[in-house]
C-alpha positions as CSV (number, residue, x, y, z in Angstrom):
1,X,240.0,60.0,118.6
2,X,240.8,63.9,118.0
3,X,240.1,66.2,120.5
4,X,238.3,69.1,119.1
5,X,239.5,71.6,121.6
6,X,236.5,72.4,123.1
7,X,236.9,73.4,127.0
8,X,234.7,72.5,129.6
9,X,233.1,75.9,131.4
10,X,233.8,75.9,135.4
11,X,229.7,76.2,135.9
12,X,230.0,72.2,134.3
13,X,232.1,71.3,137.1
14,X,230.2,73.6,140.0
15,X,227.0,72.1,139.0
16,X,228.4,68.8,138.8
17,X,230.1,69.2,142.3
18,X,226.4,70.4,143.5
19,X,224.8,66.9,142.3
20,X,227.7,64.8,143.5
21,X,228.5,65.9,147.1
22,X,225.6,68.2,147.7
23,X,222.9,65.5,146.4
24,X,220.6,69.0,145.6
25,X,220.6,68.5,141.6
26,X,218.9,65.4,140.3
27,X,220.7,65.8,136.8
28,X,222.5,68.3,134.5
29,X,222.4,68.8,131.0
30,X,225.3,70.1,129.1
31,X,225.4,71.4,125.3
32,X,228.1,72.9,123.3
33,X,228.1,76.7,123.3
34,X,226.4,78.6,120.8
35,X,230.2,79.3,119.1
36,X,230.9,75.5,119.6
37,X,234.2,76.9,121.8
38,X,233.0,75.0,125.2
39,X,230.5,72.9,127.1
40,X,228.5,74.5,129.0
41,X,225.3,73.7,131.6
42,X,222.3,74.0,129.4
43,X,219.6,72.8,132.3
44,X,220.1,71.5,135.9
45,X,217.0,70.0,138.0
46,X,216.3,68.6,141.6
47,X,213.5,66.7,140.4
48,X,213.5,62.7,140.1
49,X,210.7,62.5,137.3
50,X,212.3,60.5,135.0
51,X,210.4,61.4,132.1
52,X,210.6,65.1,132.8
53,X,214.7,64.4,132.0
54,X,214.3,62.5,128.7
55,X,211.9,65.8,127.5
56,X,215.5,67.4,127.3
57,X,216.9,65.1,124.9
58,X,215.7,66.7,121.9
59,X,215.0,64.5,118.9
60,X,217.4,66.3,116.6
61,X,220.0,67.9,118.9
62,X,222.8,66.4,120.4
63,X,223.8,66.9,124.0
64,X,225.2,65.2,126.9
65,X,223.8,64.6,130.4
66,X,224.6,63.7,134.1
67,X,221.6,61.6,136.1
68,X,221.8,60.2,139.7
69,X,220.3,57.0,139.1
70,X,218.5,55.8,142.4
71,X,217.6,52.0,142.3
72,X,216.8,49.0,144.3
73,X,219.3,46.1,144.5
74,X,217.5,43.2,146.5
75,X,218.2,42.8,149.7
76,X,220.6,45.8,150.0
77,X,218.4,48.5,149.6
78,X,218.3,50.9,147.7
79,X,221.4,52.1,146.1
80,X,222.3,55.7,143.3
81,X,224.6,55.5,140.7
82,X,225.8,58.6,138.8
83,X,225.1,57.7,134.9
84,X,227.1,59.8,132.2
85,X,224.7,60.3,128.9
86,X,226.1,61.0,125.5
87,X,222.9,62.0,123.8
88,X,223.6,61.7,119.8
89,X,220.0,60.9,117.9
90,X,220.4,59.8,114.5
91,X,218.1,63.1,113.3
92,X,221.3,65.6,114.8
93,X,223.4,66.9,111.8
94,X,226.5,64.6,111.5
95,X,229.0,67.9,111.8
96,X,227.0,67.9,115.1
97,X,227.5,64.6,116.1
98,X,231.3,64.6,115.0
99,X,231.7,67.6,117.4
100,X,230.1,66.2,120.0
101,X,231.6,62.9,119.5
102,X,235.2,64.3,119.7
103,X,234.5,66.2,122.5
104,X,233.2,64.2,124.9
105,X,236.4,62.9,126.4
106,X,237.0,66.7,128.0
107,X,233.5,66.6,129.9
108,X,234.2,63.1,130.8
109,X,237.2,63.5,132.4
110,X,236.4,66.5,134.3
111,X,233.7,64.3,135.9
112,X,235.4,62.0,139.0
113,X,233.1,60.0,140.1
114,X,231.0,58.3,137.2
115,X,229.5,55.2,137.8
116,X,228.3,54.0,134.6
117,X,228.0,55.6,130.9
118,X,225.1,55.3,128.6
119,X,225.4,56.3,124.9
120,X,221.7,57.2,122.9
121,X,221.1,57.4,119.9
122,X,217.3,56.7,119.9
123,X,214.4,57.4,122.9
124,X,214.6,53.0,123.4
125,X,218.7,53.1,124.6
126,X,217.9,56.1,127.1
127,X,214.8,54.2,128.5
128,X,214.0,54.6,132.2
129,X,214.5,50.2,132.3
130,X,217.6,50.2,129.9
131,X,219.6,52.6,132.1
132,X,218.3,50.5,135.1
133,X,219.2,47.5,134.0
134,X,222.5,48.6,133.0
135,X,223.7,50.5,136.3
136,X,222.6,47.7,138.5
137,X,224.9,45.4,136.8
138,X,228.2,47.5,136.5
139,X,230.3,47.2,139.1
140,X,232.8,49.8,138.8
């Protein structure tokens, strides 16, 4: 895939950092500037309401999104996974999604220390029990 040249802001990575090792920030969600020249952090939140995150996935706007997954695996307790969302709903503009597509490898990179990746294109992929499902099975 072609890059699109799109640089990643240093509040992406400070703000990643912050949820990583700090544990403060429950998730981050990035967008494309307004000039489409970089990524930047369009929301960051300490809360663990689930549903509060998804009300930042806008219907028609394309983003991408960091979550610390919490989640119980049987007898282990409970264990948090750091879940990388590319957020591309089928109502976005394709020139959107094509930018955001193409630069997604830049944000991803920067990002040591993802657990699992998630791709949405609809509310159902994005799903509190889809993402659940999906991080207690991967085992990288």
């Amino acid at each position: 895939m072609i890059s699109s040249g799109v640089k990643v802001a240093p509040e992406c990575l400070e703000a990643f950092q912050s949820l990583k090792l700090g544990k403060k920030l429950k998730y981050i969600i990035f967008k494309l500037s307004p000039n489409n020249t970089e990524i930047v952090v369009a929301k960051t939140s300490e809360s663990s309401n689930y549903d509060e995150f998804l009300e930042h996935l806008q219907p028609a706007e394309c983003a991408y999104a960091v979550y610390d997954v919490e989640y119980q695996k049987g007898e282990e307790g409970k264990r948090n996974k750091i879940c990388f969302f590319t957020w591309s709903p089928d109502d976005s503009k394709i020139k959107q999604k094509m930018l955001y597509a193409s630069s997604k490898d830049a944000l991803r990179k920067s990002l040591v220390g993802i657990s699992s990746e998630i791709q949405g294109t609809d509310m159902s992929e994005v799903a509190h029990e889809t993402v659940l499902e999906k991080v207690s099975r991967s085992s990288f």
